[in-house]
Backbone as CSV, one residue per row, in Angstrom:
resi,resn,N_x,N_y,N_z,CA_x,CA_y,CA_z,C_x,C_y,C_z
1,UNK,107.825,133.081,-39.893,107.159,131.782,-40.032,106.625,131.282,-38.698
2,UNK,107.238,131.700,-37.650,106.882,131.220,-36.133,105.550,131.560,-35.545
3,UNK,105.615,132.610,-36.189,104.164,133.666,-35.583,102.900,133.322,-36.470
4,UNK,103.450,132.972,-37.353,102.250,132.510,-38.820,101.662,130.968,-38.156
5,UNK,102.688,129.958,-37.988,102.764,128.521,-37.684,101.729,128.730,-36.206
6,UNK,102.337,129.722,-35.078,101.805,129.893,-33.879,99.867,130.133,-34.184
7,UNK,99.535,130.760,-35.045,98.151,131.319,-35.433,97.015,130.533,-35.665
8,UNK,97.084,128.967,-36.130,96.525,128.116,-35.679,96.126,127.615,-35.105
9,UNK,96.937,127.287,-34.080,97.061,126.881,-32.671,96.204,127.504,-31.828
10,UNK,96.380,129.211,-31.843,95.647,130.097,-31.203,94.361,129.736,-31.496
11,UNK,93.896,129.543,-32.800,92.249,129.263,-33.360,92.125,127.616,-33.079
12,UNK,93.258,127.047,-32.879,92.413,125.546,-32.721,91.707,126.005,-30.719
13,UNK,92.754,126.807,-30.535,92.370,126.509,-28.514,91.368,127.053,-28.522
14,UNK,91.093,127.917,-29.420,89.612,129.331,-29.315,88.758,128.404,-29.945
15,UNK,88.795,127.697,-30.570,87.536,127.163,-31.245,87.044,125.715,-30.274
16,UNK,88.083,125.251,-29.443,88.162,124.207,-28.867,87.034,124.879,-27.524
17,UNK,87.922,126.009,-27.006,86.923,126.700,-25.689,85.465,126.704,-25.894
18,UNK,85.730,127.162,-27.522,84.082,128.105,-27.479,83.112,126.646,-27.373
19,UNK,83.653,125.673,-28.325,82.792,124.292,-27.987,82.688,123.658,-27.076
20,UNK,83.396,123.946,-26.237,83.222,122.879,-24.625,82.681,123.694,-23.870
21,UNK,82.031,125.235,-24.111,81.869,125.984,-23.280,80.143,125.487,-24.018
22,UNK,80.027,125.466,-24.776,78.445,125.091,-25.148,78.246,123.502,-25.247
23,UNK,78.858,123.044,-25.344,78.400,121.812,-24.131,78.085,121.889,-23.115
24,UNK,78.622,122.761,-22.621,78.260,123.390,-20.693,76.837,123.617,-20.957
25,UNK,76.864,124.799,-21.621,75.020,125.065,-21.694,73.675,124.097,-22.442
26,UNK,74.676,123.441,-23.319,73.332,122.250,-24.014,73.465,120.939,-22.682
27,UNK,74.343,120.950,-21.469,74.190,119.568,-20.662,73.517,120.453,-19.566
28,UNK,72.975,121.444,-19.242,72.596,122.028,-18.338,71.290,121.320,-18.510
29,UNK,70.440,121.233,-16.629,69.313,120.744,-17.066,68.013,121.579,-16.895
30,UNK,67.240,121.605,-17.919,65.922,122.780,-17.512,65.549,123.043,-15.920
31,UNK,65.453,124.249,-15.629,64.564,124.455,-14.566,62.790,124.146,-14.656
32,UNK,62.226,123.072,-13.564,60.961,123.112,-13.869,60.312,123.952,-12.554
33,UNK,59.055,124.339,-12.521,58.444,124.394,-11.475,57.779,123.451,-10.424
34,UNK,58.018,123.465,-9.336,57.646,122.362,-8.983,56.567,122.260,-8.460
35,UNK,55.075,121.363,-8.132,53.828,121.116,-8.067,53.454,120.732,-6.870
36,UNK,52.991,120.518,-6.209,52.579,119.233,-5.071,51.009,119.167,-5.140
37,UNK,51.068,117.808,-5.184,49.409,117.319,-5.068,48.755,117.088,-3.907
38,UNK,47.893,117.939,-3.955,46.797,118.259,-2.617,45.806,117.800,-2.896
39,UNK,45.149,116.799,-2.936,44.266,115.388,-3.432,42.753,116.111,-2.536
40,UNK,41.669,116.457,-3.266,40.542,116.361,-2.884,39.590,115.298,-1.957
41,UNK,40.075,115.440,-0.818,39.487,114.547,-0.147,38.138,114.967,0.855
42,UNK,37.170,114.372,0.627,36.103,114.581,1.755,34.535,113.245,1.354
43,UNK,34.191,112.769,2.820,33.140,111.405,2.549,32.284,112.190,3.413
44,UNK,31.520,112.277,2.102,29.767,112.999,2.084,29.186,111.383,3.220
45,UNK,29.463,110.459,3.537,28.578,109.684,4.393,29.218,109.241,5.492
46,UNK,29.150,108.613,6.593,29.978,108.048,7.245,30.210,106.696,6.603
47,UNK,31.904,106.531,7.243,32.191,104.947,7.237,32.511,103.993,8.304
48,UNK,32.268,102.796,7.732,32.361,101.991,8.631,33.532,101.690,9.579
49,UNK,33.587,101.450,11.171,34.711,101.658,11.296,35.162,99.818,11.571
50,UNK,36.234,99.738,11.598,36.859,98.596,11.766,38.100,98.187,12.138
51,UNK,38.160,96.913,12.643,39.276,96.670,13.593,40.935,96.794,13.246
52,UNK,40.581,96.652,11.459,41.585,95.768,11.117,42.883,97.191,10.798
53,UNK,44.173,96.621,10.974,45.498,97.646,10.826,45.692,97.468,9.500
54,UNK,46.588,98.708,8.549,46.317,98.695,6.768,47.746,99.294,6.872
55,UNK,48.460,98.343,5.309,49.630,98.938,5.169,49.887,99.239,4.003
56,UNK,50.272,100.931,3.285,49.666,100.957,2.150,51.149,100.672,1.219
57,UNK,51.294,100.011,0.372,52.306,99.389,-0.321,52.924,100.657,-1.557
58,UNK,54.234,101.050,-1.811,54.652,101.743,-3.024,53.938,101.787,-4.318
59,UNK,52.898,101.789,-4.890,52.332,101.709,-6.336,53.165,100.789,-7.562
60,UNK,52.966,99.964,-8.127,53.555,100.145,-9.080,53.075,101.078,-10.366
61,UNK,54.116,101.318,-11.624,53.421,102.144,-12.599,54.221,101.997,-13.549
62,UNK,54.043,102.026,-14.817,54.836,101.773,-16.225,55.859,103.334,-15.996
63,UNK,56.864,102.709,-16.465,58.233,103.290,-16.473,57.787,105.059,-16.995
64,UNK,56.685,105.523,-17.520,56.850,106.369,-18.232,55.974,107.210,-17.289
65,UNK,55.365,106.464,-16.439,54.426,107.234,-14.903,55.555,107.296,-13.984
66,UNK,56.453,106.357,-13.795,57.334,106.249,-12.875,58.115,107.701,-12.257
67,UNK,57.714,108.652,-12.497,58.620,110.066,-12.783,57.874,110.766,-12.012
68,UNK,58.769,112.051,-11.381,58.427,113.224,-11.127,58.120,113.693,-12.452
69,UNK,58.016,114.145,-13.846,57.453,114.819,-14.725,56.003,114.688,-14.761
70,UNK,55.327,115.681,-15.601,53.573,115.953,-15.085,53.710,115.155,-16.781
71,UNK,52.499,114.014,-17.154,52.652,113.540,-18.658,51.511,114.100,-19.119
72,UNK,51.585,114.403,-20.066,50.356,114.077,-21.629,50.047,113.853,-22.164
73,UNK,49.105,113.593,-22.727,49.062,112.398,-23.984,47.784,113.044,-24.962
74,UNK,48.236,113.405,-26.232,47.806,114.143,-26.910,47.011,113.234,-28.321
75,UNK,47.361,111.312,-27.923,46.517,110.544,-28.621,46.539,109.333,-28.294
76,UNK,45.959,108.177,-27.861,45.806,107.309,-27.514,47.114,106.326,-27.303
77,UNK,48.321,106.799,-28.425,49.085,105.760,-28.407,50.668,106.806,-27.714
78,UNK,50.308,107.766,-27.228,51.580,108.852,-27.263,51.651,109.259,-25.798
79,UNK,52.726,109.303,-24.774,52.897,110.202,-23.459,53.669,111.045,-24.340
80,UNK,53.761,112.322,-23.513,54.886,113.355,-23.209,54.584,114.208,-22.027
81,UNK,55.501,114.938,-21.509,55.648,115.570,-20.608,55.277,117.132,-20.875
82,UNK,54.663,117.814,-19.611,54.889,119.229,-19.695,56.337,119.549,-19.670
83,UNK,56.796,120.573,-20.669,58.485,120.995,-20.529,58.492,121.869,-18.837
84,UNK,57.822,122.510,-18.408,58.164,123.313,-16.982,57.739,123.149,-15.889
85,UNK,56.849,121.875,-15.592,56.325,121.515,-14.585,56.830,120.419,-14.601
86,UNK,57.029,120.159,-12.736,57.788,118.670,-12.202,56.556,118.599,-11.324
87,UNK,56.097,117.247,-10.613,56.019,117.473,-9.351,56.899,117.186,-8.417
88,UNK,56.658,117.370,-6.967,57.563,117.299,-5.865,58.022,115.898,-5.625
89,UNK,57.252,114.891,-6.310,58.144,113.322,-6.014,57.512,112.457,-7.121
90,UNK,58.384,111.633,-7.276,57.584,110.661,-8.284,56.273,109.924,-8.309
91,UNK,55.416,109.914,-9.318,53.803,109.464,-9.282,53.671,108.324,-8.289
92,UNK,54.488,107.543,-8.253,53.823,106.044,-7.402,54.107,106.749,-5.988
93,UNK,54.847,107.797,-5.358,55.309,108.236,-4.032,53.896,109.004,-3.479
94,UNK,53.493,110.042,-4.456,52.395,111.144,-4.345,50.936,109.477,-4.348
95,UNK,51.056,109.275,-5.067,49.811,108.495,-4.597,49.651,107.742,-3.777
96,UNK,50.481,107.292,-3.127,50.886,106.134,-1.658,50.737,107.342,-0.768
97,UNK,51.234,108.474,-0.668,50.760,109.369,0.296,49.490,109.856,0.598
98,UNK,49.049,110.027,-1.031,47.286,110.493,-0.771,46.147,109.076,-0.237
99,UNK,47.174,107.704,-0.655,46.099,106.905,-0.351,46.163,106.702,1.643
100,UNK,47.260,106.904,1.961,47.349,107.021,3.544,46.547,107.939,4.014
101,UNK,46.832,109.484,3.409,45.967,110.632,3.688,44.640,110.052,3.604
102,UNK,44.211,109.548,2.651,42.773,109.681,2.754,42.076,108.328,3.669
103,UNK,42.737,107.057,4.178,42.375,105.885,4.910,42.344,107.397,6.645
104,UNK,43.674,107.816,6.743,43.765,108.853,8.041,42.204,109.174,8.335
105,UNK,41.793,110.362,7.042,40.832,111.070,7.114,39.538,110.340,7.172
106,UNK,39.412,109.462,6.834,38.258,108.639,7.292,38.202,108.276,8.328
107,UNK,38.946,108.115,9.339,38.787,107.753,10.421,37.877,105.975,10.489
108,UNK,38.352,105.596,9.476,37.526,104.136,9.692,38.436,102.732,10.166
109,UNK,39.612,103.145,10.140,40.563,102.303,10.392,41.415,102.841,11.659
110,UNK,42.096,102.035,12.498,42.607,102.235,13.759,43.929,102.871,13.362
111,UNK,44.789,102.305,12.362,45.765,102.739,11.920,46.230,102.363,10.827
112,UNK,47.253,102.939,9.957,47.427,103.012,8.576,49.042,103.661,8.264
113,UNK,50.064,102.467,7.649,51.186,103.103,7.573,51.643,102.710,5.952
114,UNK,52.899,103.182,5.846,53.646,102.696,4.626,54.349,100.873,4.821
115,UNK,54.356,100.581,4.385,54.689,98.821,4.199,56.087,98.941,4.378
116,UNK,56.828,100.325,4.074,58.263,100.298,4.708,58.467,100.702,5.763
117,UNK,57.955,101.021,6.844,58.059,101.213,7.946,58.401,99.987,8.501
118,UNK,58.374,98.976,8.405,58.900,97.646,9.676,57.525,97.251,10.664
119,UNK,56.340,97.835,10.251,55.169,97.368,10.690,54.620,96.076,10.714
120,UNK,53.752,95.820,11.886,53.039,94.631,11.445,51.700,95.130,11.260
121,UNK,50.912,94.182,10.457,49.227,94.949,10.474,48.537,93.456,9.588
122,UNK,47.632,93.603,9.136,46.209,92.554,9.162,46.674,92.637,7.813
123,UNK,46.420,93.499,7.094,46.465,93.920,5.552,47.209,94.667,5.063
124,UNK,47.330,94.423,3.613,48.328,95.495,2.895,47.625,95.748,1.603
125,UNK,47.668,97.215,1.126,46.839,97.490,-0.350,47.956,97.776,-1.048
126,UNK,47.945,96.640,-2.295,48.754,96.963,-3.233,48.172,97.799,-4.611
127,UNK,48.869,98.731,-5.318,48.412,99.399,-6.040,48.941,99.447,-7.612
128,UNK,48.230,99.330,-8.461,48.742,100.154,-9.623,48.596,100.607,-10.633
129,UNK,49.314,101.835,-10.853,48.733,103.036,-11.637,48.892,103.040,-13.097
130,UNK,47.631,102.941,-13.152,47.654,102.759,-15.033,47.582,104.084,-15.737
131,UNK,46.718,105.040,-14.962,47.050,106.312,-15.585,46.999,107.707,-14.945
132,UNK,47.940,108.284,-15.330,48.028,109.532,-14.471,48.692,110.817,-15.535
133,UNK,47.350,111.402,-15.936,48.360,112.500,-17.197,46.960,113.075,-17.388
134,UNK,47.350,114.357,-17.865,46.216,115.152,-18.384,46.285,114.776,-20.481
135,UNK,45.008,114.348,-20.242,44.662,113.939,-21.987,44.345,115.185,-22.795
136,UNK,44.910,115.289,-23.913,44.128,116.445,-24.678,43.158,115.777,-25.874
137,UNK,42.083,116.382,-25.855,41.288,115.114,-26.335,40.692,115.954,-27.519
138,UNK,40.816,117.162,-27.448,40.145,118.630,-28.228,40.733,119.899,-28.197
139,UNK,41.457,120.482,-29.906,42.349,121.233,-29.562,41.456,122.522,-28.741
140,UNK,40.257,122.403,-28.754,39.408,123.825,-28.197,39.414,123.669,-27.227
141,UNK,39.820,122.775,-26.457,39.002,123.003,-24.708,40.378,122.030,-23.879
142,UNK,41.032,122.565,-22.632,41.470,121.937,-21.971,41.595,121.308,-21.964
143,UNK,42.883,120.118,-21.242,42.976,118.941,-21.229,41.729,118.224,-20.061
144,UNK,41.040,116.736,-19.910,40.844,116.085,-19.238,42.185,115.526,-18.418
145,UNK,42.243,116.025,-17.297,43.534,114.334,-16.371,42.443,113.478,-15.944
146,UNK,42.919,112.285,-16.029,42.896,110.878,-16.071,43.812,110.153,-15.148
147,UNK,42.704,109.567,-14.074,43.727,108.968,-12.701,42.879,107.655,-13.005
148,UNK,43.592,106.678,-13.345,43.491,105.273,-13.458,44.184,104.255,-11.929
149,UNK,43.126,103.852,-11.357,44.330,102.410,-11.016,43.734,101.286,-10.480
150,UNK,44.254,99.803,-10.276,43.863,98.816,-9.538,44.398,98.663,-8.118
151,UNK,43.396,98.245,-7.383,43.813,98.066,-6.140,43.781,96.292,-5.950
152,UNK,44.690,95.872,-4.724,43.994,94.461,-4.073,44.300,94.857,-2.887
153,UNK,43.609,94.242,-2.078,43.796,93.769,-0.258,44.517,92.568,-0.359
154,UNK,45.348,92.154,0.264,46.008,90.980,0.863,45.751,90.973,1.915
155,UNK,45.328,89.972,2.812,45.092,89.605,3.921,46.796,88.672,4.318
156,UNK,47.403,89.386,5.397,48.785,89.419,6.441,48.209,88.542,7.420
157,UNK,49.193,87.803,7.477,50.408,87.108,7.273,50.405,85.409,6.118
158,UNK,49.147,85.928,5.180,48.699,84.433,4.581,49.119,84.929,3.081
159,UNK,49.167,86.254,2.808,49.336,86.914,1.387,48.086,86.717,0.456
160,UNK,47.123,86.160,1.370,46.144,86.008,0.325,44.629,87.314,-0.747
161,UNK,45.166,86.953,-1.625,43.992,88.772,-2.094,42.305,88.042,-1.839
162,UNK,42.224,89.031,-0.762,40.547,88.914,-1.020,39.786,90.135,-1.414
163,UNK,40.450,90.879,-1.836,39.662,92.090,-2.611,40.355,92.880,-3.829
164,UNK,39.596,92.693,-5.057,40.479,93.505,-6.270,39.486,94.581,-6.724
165,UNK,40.042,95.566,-7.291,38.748,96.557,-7.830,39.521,97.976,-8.873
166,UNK,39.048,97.909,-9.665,39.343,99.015,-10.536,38.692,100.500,-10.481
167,UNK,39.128,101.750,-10.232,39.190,103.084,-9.868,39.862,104.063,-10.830
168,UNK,38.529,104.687,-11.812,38.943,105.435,-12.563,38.287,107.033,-12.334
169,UNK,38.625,107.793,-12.263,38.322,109.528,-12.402,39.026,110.602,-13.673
170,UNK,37.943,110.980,-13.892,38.521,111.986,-15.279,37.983,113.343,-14.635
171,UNK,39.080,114.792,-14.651,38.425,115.815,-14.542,38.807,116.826,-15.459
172,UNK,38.392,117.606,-16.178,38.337,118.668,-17.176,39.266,119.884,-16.056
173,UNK,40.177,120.144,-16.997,40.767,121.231,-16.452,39.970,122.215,-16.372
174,UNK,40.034,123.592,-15.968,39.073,124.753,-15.780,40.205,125.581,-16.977
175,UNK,41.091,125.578,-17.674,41.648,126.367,-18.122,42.781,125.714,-18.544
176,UNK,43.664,125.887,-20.335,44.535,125.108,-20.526,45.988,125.736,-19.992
177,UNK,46.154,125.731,-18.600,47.546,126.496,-17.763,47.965,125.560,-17.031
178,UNK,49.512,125.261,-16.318,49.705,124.387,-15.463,49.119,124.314,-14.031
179,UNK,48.860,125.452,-13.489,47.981,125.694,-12.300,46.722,125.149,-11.947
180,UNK,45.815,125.384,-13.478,44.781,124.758,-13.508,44.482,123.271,-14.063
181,UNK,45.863,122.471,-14.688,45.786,121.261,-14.582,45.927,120.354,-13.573
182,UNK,46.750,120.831,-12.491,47.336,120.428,-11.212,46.087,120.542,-10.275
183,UNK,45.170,121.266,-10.263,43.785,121.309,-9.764,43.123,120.527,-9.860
184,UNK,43.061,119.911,-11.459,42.076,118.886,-11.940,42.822,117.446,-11.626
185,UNK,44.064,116.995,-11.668,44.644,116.098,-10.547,44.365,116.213,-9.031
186,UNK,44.609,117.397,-8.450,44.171,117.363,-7.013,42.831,116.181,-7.521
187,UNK,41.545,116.717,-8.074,40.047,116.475,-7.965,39.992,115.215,-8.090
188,UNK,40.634,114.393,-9.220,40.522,112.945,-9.985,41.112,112.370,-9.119
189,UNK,42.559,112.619,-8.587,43.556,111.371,-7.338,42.321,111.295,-6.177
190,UNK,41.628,113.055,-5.463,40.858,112.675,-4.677,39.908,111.803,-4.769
191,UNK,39.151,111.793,-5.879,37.866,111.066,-6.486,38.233,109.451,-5.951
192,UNK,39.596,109.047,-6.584,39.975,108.069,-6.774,40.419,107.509,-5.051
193,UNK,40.583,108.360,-4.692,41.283,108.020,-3.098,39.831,107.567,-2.134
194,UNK,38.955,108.543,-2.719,37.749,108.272,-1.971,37.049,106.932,-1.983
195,UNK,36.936,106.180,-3.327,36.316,105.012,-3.623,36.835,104.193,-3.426
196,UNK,38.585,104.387,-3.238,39.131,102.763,-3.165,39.171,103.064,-1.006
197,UNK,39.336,103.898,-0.370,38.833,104.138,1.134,37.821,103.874,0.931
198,UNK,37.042,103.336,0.499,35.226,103.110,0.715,35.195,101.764,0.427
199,UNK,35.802,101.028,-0.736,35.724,99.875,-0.944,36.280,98.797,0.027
200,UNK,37.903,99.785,0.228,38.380,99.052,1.139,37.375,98.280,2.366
201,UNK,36.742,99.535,3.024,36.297,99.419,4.341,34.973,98.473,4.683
202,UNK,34.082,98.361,3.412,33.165,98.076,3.171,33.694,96.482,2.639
203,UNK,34.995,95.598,2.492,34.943,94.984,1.732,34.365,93.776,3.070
204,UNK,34.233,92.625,2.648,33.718,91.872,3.865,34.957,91.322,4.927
205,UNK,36.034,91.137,4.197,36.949,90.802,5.000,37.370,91.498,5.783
206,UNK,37.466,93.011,6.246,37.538,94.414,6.623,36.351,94.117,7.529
207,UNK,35.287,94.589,7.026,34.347,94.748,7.583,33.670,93.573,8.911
208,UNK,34.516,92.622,8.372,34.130,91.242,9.251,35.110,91.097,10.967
209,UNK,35.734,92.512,10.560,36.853,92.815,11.656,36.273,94.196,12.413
210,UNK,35.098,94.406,13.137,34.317,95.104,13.511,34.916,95.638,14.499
211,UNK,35.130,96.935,14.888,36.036,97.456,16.591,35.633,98.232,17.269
212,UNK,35.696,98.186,18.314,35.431,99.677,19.336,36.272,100.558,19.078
213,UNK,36.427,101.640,19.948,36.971,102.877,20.198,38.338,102.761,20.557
214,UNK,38.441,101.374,21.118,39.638,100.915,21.942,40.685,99.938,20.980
215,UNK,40.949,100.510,19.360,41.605,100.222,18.510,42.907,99.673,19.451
216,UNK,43.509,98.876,18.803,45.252,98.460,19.303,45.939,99.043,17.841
217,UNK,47.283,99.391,18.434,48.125,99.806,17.803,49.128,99.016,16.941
218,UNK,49.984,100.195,16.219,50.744,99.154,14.988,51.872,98.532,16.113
219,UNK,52.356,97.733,15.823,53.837,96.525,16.578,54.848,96.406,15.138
220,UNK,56.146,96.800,15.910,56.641,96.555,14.581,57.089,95.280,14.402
221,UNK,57.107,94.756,13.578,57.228,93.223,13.233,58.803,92.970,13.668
222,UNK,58.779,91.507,13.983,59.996,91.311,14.379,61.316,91.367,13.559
């Protein structure tokens, strides 16, 4: 009877293992690949240069942009994510970087930092991103990505906005693969980086801050 009674037991611990052992594998979390956005940047004209120091502010973005995941949206009212592609930092991080990158590359401004640095400066561009996902709009042909966003200037130390402007780019993937969607983001963030660096510089309050060669530097605020 001992050995009979004992035989249960044996199958409750074996059946107990085998289930906590696949919990192990259903809490595991996917491996994705990871992306980085290399934003198309280049100004076919010159720009204007000017006096004024720029501090580019974190983005905001609806909770569902808020992510390292790459999104999609397969109908007007729907996100989802690619299952194997991440990028390297979350959407509002990658675009605060490309919008610095691309104020740098213009060379129209004396200097240009993140708003968390402890800087002082003239202005700050606040941002935010309404859309950032490759659309599938046609099951025959590649997705379009779609880089949406609003910008303002605040004029430092008064907080006041004297410049707002809306910045949209759509680019057709070359092929429906993750490689070649991440391309067509590079193209659209650049698109988008380019016009709001152009607006910026050109806006009058900017522009009304005219400089030599002999720019002054950032001070960090007290």
């Amino acid at each position: 009877m001992t050995g009979l009674s004992g035989q249960p037991r044996r199958w409750g611990a074996a059946l107990i293992a085998i289930l906590c052992g696949s919990c192990g594998i259903l809490s595991e979390a996917p491996k994705r690949q990871l992306y980085r956005v290399n934003p198309t940047i280049s100004f076919s004209a010159p720009l204007p240069h000017v006096a004024a120091q720029l501090l580019v502010a974190v983005p905001n973005a609806p909770a569902g942009l808020d992510t390292a995941r790459v999104a999609l949206s397969r109908s007007p009212v729907s996100l989802d994510y690619f299952a194997d592609a991440e990028w390297t930092d979350r959407v509002p991080l990658l675009v605060q970087s490309a919008m610095i990158e691309g104020f740098e590359r213009s060379s129209a401004v004396p200097a240009v930092g993140r708003d968390s640095a402890g800087l002082r400066a003239d202005f700050i561009l606040e941002t935010d991103v309404r859309d950032f996902s490759a659309v599938y709009d046609s099951p025959a042909q590649p997705p379009i990505v779609s880089v949406v966003v609003n910008v303002k200037l605040i004029k430092i130390p008064e907080h006041k906005i004297v410049g707002q402007n809306s910045t949209t780019r759509r680019q057709r993937a070359a092929a429906n693969s993750i490689p070649e969607v991440v391309r067509a983001f590079d193209a659209a963030l650049g698109g988008v980086v380019e016009e709001v660096v152009r607006w910026a510089v050109t806006n009058p309050a900017l522009s009304g801050r005219r400089g030599s060669l002999s720019w002054p530097r950032f001070v960090h605020a007290d």
